[in-house]
N, C-alpha and C positions, 0 to 999 in steps of 0.2 A: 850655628844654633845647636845648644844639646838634645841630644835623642834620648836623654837619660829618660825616664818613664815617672809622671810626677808622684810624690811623694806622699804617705796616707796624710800627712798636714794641708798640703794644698789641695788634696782630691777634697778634704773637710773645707778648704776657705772656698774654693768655687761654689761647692755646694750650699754653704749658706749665704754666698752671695746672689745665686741664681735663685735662691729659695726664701724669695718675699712671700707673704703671709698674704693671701686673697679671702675675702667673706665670704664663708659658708651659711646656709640657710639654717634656722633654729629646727631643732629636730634631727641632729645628727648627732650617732651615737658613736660612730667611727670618724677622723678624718685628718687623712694621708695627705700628706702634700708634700711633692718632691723629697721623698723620702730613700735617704741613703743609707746602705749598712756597708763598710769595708772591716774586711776580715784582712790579717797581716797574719803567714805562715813559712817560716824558713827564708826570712825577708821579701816573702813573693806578697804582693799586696793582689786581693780580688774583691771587686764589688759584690756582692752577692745581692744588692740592693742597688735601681740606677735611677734614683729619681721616680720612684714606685708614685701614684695620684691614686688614690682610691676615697669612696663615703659610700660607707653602710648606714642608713636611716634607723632610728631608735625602733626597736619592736620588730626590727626584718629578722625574716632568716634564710640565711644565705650559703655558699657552699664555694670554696676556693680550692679550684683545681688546676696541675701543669704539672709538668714532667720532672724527675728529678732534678735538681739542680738552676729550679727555676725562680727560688729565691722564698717557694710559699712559705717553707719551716720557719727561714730566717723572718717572715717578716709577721706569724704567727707569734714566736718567740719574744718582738719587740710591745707584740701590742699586749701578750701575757706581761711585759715589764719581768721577762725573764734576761733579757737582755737590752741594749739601749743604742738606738741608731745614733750614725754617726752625723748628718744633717738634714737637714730639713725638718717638717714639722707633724708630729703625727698626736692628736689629743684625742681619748677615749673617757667618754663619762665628766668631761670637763677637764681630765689631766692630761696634763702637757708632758709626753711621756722623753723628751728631750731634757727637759729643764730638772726634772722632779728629782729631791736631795734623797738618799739613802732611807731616811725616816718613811717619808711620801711615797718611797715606792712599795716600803713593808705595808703600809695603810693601805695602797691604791691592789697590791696581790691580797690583799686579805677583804677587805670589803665592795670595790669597784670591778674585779674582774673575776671568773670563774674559770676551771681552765681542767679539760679531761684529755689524760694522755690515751693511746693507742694500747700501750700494756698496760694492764689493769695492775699487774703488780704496785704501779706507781702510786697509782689512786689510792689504796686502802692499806693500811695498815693492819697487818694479817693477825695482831693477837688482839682487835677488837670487834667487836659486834659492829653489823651493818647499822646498827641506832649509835652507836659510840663513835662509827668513824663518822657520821653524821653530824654529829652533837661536840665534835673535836673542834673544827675550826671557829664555832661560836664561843669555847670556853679561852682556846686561844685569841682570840678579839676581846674579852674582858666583858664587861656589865656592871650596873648598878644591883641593889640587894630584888630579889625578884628573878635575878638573872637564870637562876636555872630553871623557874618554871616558864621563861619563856622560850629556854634551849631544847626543852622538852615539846613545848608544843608546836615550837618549827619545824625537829625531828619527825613528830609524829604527822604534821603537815604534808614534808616533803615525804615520805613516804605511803601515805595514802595518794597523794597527787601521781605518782609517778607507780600504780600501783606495786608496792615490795612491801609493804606492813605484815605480809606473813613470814618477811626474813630478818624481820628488825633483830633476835637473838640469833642470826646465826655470823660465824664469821667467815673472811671470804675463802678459806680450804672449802668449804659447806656451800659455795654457790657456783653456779653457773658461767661462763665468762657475760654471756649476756646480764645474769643478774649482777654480777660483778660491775660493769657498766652504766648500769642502771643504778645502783648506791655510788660510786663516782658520779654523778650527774647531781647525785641528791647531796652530795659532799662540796663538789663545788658551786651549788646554788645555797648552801647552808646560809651565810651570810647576806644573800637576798641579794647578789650583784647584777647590775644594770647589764652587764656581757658575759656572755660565756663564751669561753671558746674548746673548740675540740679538734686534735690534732688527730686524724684518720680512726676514731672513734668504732669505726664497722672493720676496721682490718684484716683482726683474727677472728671475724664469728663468719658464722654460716648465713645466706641469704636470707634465715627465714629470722635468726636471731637478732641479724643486723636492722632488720624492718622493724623488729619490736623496741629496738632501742632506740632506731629514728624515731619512733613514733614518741619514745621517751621526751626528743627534743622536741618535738611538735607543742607537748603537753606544757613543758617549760618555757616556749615562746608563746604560747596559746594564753598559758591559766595565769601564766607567771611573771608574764610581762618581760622574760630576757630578750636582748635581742640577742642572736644563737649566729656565730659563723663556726663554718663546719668543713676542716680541711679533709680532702678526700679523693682517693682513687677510684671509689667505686660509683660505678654509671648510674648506677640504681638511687644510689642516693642525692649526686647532682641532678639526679632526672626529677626528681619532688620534691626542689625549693621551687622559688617564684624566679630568683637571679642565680646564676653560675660565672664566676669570675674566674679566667682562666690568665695563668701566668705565665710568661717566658720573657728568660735573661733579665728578668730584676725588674720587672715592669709589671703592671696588668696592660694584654695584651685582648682579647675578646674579654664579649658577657653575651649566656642566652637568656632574654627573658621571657618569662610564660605565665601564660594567662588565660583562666578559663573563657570557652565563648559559648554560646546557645544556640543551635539554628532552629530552623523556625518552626520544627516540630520539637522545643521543647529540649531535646537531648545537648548534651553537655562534652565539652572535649574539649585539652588543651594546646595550647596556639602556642607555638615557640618560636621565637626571632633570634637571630645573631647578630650582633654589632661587635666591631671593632672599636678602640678605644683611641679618643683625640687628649692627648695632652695639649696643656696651653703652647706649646712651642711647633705646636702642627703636626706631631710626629703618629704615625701611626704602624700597627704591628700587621701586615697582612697576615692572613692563614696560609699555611706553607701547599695547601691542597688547593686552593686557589692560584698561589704562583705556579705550583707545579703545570697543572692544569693546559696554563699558558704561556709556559717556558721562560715566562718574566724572572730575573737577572740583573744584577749589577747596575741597573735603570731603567727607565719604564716614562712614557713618555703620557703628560696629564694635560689636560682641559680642562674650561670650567664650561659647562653648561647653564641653561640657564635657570635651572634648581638640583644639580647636581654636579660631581666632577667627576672627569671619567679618566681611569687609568687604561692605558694601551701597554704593551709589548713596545719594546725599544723599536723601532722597526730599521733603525742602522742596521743592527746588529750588531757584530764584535768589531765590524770594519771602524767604530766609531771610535775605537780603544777604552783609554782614558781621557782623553784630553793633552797627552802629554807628547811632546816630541822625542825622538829619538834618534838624541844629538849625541 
């Protein structure tokens, strides 16, 4: 048999073959299913995507967090239709971000998706006014006659909403990175997109200015109906969505969810859960603080109770090997 290591062709035929299309419930604005991305580099072929499963529900806002290398940029990237997975199926806002021709995908970045980078540089174009870099992507998207007094009063929408109407004449030498930020948000909501996405959006600001720009997105999931996923390093900001989806090696591997509770004097405080993440094929990502914990290894030995299953410690140990002889 060859041990040759298969080929980025077959890594694509498996994957669409393993990647039958299952019904998802109406009111989904994101969804991932068995979604592959392989990168090919100095003929070294790497997944950076392994069969990723995820659904963000229309009007959430959410927060995707993991370690470098854990696949979130690449699979931020696919759903901006900056880039295009290699199998399986991922449809945002109704587009099948797989299938979608060259045309469909200039239509789907310009009206369907919203998308704020980490350096502000990228967002604005430094020789227009914050009302001009505004007012840019709706002249580029075209219009009937009327058209500019309605670019005008989006402009002047999104920047009342997201308080900066006192920077609409400035341009961005003349702002803040927070306010920087905050006109990129109003930039790529210009065209009214059902998603926005933000790639480490609090990065480069300071704690107090990162909170004012979250609060930005609050406003925009709030008033404006996006639904907001928000890639991030900072605790702070996964700490005040509802869900936090965490990745590792090409997969979502946890989510905490949080939820206000009441007790019974009245006061208010929130409840946070962890879960682990079941793909249809049973597989699941333990927390590496958990295996530690338990010195669990190489296999782990399971039960089914009888409303739960429970994982044990190998209790062989090493004595068990592999399984293999040693002929």
């Amino acid at each position: 048999m060859s041990s040759e290591a298969p080929t980025y062709q077959e890594l694509r035929q498996r994957a669409l073959a393993a990647a039958a299309p299952r019904g998802h419930a109406a009111g989904t604005a994101i969804v991932c299913d068995r979604l592959v991305r392989v990168f090919t580099t100095a003929g070294v072929e790497v997944q950076a995507l392994q069969g990723l499963e995820m659904t963000v529900a229309q009007g959430e806002l959410m927060a995707l967090v993991g370690a470098s290398g854990s696949g979130k940029s690449t699979l931020l990237g696919i759903l901006a239709g900056l880039d295009v997975p290699t199998a399986g199926s991922a449809t945002v806002g109704g587009y099948d971000l797989l299938e979608m021709s060259p045309r469909d995908r200039l239509r789907y970045r310009r009206e369907a998706v919203g998308f704020v980078w980490q350096q502000t540089a990228r967002n604005l174009l430094p020789f227009l006014t914050a009302a001009q870099n505004i007012a840019l992507p709706m002249q580029l998207r075209g219009g009937r006659r009327g058209a500019a007094r309605r670019h005008a009063a989006r402009t002047a929408e999104l920047l009342e909403a997201l308080d900066i109407a006192d920077l609409a004449g400035r341009r961005p030498a003349a702002l803040s990175g927070g306010q920087q930020q905050r006109v990129a948000i109003a930039v790529a909501m210009a065209n009214d997109p059902a998603v926005l996405l933000a790639d480490e959006p609090t990065g480069e600001l300071d704690s107090e200015t990162g909170a004012a720009v979250f609060e930005a997105f609050r406003t925009v999931n709030r008033e404006l109906g996006a639904t907001v996923v928000i890639v991030t390093h900072d605790p702070l900001v996964a700490g005040e969505v509802r869900r936090t989806v965490a990745m590792r090696d090409g997969r979502t591997s946890t989510e905490v969810l949080r939820r206000t509770v009441t007790d019974e004097h009245g006061g208010e405080s929130v409840s946070e859960r962890e879960y682990v993440m079941l793909d249809r094929t049973g597989r699941v990502q333990l927390p590496h603080t958990f295996l530690e914990a338990l010195g669990m290894e190489h296999r782990v030995a399971v039960d089914l109770a009888s409303d739960h299953i429970e994982l044990r410690p190998d209790s062989h140990g090493a004595a068990g090997g592999s399984g293999e002889s040693g002929a």
